[in-house]
C-alpha positions in Angstrom: 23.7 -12.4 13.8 22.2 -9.1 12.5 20.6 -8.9 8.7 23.2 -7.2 6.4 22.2 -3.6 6.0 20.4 -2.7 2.7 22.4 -1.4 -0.4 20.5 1.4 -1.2 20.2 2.7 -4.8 20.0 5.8 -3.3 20.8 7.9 0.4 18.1 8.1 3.2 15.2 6.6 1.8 11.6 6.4 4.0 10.7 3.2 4.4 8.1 0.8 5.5 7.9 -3.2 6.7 6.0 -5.4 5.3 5.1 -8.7 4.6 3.6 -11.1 2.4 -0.1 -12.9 2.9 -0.9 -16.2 1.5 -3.5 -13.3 -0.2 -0.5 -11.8 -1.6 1.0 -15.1 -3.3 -0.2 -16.1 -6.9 -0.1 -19.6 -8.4 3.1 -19.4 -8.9 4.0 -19.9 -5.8 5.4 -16.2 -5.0 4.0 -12.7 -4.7 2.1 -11.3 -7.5 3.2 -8.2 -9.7 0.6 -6.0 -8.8 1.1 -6.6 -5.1 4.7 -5.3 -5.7 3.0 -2.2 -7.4 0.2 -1.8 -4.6 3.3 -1.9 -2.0 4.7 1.0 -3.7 1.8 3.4 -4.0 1.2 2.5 -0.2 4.9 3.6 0.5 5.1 6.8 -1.9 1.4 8.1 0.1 3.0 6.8 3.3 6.1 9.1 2.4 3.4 11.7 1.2 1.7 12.1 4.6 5.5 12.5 6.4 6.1 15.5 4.5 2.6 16.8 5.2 0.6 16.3 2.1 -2.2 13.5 3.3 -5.4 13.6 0.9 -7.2 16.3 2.7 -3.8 18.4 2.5 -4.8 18.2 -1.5 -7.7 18.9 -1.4 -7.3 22.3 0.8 -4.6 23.3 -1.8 -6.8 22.1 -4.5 -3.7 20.1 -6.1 -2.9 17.0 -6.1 -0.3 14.3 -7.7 -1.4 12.0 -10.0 0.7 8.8 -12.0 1.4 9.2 -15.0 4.0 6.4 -15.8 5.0 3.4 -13.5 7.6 1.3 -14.5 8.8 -1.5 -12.4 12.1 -4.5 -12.9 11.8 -7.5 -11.3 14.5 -8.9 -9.9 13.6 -11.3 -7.1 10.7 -12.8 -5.9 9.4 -12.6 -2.5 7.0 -15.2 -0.5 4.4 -15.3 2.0 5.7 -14.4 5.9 9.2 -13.2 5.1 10.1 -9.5 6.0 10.4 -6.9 3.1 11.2 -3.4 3.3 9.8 -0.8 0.5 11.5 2.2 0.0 10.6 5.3 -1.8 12.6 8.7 -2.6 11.8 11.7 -4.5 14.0 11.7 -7.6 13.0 14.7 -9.6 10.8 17.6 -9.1 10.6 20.2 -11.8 8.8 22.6 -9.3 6.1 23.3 -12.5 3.9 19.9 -13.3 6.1 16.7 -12.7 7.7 15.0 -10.2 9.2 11.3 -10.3 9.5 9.0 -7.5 11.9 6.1 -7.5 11.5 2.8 -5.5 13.4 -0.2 -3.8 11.7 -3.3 -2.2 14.5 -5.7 -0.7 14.0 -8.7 1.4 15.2 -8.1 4.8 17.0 -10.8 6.4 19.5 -10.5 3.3 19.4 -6.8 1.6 18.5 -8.6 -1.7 16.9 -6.4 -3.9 13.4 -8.0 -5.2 12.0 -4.6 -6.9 13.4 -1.5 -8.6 10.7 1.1 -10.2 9.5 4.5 -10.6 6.6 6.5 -11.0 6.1 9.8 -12.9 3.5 11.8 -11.3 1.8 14.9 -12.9 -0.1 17.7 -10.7 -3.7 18.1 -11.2 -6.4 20.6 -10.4 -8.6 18.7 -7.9 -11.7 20.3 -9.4 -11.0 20.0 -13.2 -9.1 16.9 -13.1 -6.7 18.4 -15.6 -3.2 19.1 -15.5 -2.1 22.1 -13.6 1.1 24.3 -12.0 2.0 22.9 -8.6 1.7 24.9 -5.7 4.8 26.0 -4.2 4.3 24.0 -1.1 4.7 21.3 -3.8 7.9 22.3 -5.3 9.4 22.5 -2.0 8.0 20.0 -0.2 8.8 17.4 -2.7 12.6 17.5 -2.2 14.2 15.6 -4.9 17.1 12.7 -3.2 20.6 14.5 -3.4 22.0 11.3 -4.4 
């Protein structure tokens, strides 16, 4: 019998397996928070790199996208060995400065959803550090989901 397929907040999402590590469990027994959150930036650069923007990408254009906000509900919990899948979409993209992902971690064998966040990233001037207009390979290459 095949694992019920995902209900997806949201069309086509990029996705990647993984699963928990006794290093991953806290005390109480199930994975900790800020794994969750790790899991997600880990996804959103994964996602990154498949549109073409790795690190040195950023660099060359001298932009790059920073968080601003996170925001995460938890809604299951997850434990060591069992196959999750994190997913990641590009919600918004005003083309200019910001850009907000949205995320979905669900447990695979049963399409329960564990995790529902986002993240609010603003664009950055790689030498000052400070806020900065996005590039046009950016605004374009940051589709937002057509949901």
């Amino acid at each position: 019998m095949s694992a019920p397929a995902p209900d997806w907040d949201f069309p086509e999402p990029f996705t990647i397996d993984i699963s928990p590590t006794p290093e991953d469990v806290d005390g109480f027994g199930h994975v900790n928070n800020l794994v969750y959150a790790r899991w997600c930036v880990e996804c959103a650069w994964a996602h990154s790199e498949a549109l073409g923007f790795s690190f040195d990408d950023y660099r060359r254009l001298g932009r790059g996208m920073v968080v601003h906000h996170h925001e995460f509900d938890y809604v299951g919990q997850a434990v060591e060995g069992e196959r999750l899948l994190v997913a990641t979409w590009v919600l918004e993209n005003d083309g200019r400065l910001r850009m907000t992902r949205g995320y979905q971690i669900v447990r695979s064998r049963s399409g329960e959803t564990l995790l529902r966040g986002s993240t609010r990233f603003v664009c950055i001037d790689m030498a000052t550090l400070r806020p900065a207009r996005m590039p046009r390979a950016f605004a374009e290459g940051y589709p937002p989901v057509q949901a």
